[in-house]
C-alpha positions in Angstrom: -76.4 1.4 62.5 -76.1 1.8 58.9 -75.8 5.6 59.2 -72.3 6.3 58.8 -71.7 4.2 56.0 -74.3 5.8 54.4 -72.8 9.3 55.6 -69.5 8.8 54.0 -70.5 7.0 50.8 -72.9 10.4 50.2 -69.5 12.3 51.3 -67.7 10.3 48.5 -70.5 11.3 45.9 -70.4 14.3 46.5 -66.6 14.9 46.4 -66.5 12.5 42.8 -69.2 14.9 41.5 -67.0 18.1 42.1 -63.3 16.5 41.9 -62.4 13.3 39.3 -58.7 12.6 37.8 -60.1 9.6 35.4 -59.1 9.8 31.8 -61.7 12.2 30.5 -60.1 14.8 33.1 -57.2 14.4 32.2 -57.5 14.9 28.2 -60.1 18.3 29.5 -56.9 19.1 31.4 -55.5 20.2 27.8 -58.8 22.0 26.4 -57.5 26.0 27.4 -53.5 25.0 26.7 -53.6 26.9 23.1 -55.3 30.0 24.6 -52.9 30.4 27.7 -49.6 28.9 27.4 -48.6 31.1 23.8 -49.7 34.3 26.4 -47.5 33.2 29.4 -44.8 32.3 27.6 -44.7 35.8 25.4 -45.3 37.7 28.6 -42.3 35.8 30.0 -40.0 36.9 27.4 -41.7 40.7 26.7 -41.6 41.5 30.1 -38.5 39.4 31.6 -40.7 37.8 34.4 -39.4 35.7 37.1 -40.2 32.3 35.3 -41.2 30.2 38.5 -43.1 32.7 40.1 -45.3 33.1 36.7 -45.9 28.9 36.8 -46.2 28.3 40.2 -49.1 31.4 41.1 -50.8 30.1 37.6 -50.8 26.9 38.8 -52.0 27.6 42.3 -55.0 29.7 40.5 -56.1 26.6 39.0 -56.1 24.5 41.4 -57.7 27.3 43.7 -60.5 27.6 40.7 -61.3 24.1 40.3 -61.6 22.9 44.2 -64.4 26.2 44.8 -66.2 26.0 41.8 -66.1 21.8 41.2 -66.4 22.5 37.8 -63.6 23.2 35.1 -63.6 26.7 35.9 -60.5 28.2 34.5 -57.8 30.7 35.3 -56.8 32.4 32.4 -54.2 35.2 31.6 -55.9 39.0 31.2 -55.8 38.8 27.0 -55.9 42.3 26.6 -53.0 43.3 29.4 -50.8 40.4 27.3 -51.3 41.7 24.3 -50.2 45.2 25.0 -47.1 43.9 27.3 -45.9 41.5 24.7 -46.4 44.9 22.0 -44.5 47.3 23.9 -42.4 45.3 26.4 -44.0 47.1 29.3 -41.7 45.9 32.6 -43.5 43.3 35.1 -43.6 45.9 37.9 -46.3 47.7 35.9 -47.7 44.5 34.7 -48.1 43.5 38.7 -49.4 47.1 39.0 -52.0 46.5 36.8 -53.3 43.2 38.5 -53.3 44.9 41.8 -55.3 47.8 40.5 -58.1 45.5 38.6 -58.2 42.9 41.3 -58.9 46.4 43.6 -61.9 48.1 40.7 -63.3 44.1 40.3 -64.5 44.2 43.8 -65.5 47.8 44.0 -67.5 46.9 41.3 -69.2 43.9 42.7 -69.5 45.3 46.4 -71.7 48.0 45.0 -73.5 45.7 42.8 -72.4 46.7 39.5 -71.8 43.5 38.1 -75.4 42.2 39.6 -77.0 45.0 37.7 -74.9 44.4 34.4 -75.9 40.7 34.4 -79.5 42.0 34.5 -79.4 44.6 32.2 -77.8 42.8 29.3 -79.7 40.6 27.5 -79.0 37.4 26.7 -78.4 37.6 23.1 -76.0 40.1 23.4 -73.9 37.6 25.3 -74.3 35.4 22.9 -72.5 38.1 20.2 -69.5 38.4 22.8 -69.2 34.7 22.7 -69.9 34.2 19.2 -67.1 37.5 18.7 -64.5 35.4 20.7 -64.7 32.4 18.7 -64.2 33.9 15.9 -60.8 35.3 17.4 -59.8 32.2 18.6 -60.2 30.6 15.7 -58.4 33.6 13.5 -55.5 33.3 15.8 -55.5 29.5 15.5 -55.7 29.2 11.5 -53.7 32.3 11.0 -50.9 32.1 13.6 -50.7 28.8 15.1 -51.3 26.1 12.4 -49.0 27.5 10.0 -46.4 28.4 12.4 -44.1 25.1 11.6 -44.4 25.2 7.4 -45.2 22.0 5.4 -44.3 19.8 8.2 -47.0 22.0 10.7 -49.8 21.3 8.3 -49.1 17.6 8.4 -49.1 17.7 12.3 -52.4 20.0 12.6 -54.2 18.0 9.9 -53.4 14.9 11.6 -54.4 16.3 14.7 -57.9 17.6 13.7 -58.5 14.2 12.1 -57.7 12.3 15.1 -59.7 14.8 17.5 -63.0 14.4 15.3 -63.3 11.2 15.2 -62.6 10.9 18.9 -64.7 13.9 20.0 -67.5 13.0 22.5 -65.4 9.4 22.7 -65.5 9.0 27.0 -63.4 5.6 26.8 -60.5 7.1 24.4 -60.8 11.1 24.9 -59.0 13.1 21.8 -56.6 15.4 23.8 -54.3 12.8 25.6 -53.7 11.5 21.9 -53.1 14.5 20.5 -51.0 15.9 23.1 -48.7 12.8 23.2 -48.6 13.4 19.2 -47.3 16.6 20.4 -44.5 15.9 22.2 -43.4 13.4 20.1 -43.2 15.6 17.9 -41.5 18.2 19.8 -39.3 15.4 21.0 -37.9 14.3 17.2 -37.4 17.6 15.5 -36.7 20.2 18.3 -35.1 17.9 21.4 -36.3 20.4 23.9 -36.9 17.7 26.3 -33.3 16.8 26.5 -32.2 20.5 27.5 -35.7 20.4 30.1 -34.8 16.8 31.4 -30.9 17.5 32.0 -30.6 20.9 33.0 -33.8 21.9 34.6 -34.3 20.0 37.8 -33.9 22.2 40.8 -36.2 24.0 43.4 -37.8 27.5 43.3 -40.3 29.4 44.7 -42.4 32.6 43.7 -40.1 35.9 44.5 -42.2 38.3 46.7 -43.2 41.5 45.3 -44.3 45.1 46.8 -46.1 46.2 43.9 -45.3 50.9 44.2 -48.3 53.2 43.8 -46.5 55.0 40.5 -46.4 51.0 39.0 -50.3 50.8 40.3 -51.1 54.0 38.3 -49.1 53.4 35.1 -50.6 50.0 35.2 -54.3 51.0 36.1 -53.7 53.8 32.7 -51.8 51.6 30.2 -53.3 48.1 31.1 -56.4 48.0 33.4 -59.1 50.2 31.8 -58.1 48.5 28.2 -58.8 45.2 30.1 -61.9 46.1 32.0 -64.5 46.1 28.6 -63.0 42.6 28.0 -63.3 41.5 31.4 -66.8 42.5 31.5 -68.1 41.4 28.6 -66.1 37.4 28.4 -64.9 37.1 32.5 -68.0 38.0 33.9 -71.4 38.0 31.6 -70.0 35.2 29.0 -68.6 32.7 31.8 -71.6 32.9 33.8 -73.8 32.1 30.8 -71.8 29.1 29.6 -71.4 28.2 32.9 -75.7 28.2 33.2 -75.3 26.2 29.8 -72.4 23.1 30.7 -73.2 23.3 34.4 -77.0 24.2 35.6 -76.8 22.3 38.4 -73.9 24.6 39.7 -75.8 27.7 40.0 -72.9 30.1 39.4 -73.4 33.5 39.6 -71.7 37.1 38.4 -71.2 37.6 42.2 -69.4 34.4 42.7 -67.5 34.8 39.2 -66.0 38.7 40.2 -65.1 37.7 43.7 -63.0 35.1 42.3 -61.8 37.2 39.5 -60.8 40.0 42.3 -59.6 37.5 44.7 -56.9 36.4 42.5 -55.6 39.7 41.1 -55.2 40.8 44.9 -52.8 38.1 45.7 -51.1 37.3 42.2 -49.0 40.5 42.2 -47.8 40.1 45.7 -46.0 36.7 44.5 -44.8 37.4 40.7 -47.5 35.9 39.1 -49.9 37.5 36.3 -53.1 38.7 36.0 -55.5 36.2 35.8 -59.6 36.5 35.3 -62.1 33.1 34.4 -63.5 32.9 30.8 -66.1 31.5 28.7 -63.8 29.8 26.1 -61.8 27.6 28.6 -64.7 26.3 30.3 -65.7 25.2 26.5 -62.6 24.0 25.8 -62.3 21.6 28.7 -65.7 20.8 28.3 -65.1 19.5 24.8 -62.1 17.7 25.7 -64.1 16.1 28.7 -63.7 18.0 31.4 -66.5 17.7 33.5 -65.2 18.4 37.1 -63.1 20.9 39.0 -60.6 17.6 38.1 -59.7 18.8 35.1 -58.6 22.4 36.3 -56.5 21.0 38.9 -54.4 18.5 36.6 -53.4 21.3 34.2 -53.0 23.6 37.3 -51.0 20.6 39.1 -48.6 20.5 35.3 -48.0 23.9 35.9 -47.1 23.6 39.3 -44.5 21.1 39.0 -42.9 23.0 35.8 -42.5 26.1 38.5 -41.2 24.1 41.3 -38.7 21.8 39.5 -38.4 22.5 36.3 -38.0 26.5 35.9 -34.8 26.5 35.1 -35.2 24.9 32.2 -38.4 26.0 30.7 -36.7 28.9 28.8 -34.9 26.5 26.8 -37.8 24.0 26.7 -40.4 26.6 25.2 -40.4 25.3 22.0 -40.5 21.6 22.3 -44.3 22.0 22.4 -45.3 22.1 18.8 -48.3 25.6 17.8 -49.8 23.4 15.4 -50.9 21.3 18.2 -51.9 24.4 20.1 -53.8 25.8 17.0 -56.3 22.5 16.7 -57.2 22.9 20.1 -57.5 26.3 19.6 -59.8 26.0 16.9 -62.1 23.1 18.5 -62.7 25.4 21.7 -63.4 28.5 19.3 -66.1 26.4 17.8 -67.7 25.2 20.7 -67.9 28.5 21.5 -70.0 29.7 18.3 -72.0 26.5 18.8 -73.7 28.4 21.9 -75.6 30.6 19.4 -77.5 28.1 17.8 -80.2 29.3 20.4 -80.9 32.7 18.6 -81.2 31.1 15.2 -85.0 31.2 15.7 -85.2 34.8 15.8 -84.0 36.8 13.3 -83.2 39.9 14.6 -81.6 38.0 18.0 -79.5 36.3 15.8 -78.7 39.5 13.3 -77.9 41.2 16.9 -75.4 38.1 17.6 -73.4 38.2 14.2 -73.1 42.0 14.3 -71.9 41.7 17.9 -69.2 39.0 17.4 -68.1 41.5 14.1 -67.6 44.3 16.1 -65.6 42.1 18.7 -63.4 40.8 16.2 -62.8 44.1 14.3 -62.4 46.8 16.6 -59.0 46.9 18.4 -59.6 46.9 22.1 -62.5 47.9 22.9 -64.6 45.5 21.0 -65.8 44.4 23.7 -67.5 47.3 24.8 -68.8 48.5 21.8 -70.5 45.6 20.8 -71.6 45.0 24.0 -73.3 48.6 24.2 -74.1 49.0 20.4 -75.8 45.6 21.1 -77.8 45.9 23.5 -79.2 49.5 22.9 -80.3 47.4 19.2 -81.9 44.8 21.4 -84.1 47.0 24.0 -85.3 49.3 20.4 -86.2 46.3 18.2 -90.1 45.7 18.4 -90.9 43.0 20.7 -92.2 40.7 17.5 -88.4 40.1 16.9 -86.7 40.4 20.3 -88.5 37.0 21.1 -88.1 38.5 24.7 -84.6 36.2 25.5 -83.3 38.4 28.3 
């Protein structure tokens, strides 16, 4: 008799342990906003994209990401493709060409079982340098570019910021980000009055254009953009999500299959609709981690913001851009770069696993390109020739 209650109240359980919108979703919501929203909106202006279909397919990813995986599994733009389009203001057709092609060599690669055979091949430590290599990054782009980016008044903001988010870190009742993102727009609100031109002028409906992506924008793409991205994609989409993901989220049992499909999955139907490349990575998952993201909740808020912006507010955004203040963006930033490095405290035993982790996370952060790749081979082939005394065996 009692066996349907029983049913559904396991139903609920279940769903509350994949999906929540409490507080502590909400501030993880914010955790990958300084990585991705700098990218989208530099891309936007580089490349001339169609603004609503770039928010609404980023959006959708999100929301796509964090329903499968339950988990604050992120979509992220393709770093190294953004980088090179916002350099030499490469058009959107062979930006969309790009996506096409490495959604298209993502699944060749994991229906032959490439990416199986990487996962197994390159030892965990090595990993651990590609993570320890991003942080680094992120936290040179955050100190360097973001905190200063508004002078004396900047500092003020970020200092207050990182004050604020320390003592809160870890805090379930009051989590950091919703406080510091509030600062934020304040912020944005008093010295730049962005909101007035968003609130007055933007409201109006739109939806994604649809797009034919031509085989020469598929080649240029697949020359200029795609095998640039692929080391990167390799070495933090695949290999570094799925170990941080085995770190935050045991219980999930995520897999480089799983991971790749996703990855490929999205890059075959972004292009069609105007949105950009997207792939998963290890630093968002930390970053919404930190800020309390512990479900696919999270994911889906900050997808849902996005969303909305596309829908009704595209019109608008252009001249709204800058109401969100980089300082802001830079202490989050930084905070997710850290949690990142934190993940090598594991390889402080050993010293040559963690001599291999510091030389990989070097070479990531000062080789151009393909950093990735190099440390992640120059790595490894260290790892398999040390004696097995100082290897410790972590594979």
């Amino acid at each position: 008799m009692n066996a349907e209650p029983q049913k559904a109240k396991n139903e609920a359980g279940w769903l509350r342990s994949r999906v929540r919108f409490d507080r502590n979703e909400f501030s993880g919501a914010f955790g990958d906003i300084g990585t991705d929203f700098p990218l989208i909106v530099a891309m936007i202006l580089a490349a001339g994209l169609h603004i609503p279909s770039v928010l609404i397919m980023f959006g959708v990813m999100q929301i796509f990401t964090g329903l499968l995986y339950g988990m604050p599994m992120p979509a992220q733009p393709l770093k190294a493709m953004a980088v090179i389009v916002i350099a030499q203001k490469l058009s959107g057709s062979i930006l969309y060409g790009a996506g096409l092609a490495i959604g298209v060599v993502m699944l060749l690669l994991t229906l032959t079982g490439t990416i199986d055979w990487l996962a197994r091949a390159v030892p965990k430590v090595v990993v651990r340098g590609i993570q320890f290599g991003l942080g680094l990054q992120l936290s040179y782009l955050a100190l360097h570019d973001y905190v200063p980016h508004d002078g004396r008044w900047g500092y003020v903001l970020a200092g207050g910021a990182f004050v604020l988010t320390i003592l809160l870190l870890g805090n379930r009742k009051f989590p950091p980000a919703l406080l510091v993102i509030a600062i934020g727009i304040a912020y944005g609100l008093i010295f730049k009055f962005g909101g007035v031109a968003l609130a007055n002028h933007g409201f109006g409906v739109h939806l994604p254009n649809f797009h034919i992506p031509l085989w020469s924008d598929i080649l240029t793409g697949f020359v200029l953009l795609t095998i640039p991205q692929i080391p990167l994609s390799l070495g933090n989409s695949i290999l570094a999500t799925r170990q941080i993901a085995e770190d935050l989220f045991p219980e999930k049992h995520v897999t480089v299959n799983k991971i790749s499909t996703t990855y490929s999955v999205m890059n075959l139907v972004n292009p069609f609709f105007g949105g950009i490349p997207t792939c998963h990575g290890s630093g968002g998952i930390a970053g919404h981690h930190t800020f309390g993201g512990r479900t696919g909740g999270s994911v889906i808020i900050y997808g849902s913001i996005y969303l909305t912006l596309g829908l009704f507010f595209s019109a608008g955004f252009s001249k709204a851009i800058n109401l969100f203040p980089y300082p802001i963006l830079g202490v989050i930033l930084l905070f997710e770069a850290v949690a990142l490095m934190r993940l090598v405290r594991d390889t402080m035993a050993v010293p040559g696993e963690f001599g291999i982790v510091i030389l990989v996370g070097l070479i990531c952060l000062a080789v151009p390109v393909w950093g990735y790749v190099v440390g992640l081979v120059v790595g490894t082939a260290i790892y398999y020739l040390l004696p097995e005394r100082l290897s410790g065996g972590s594979r």
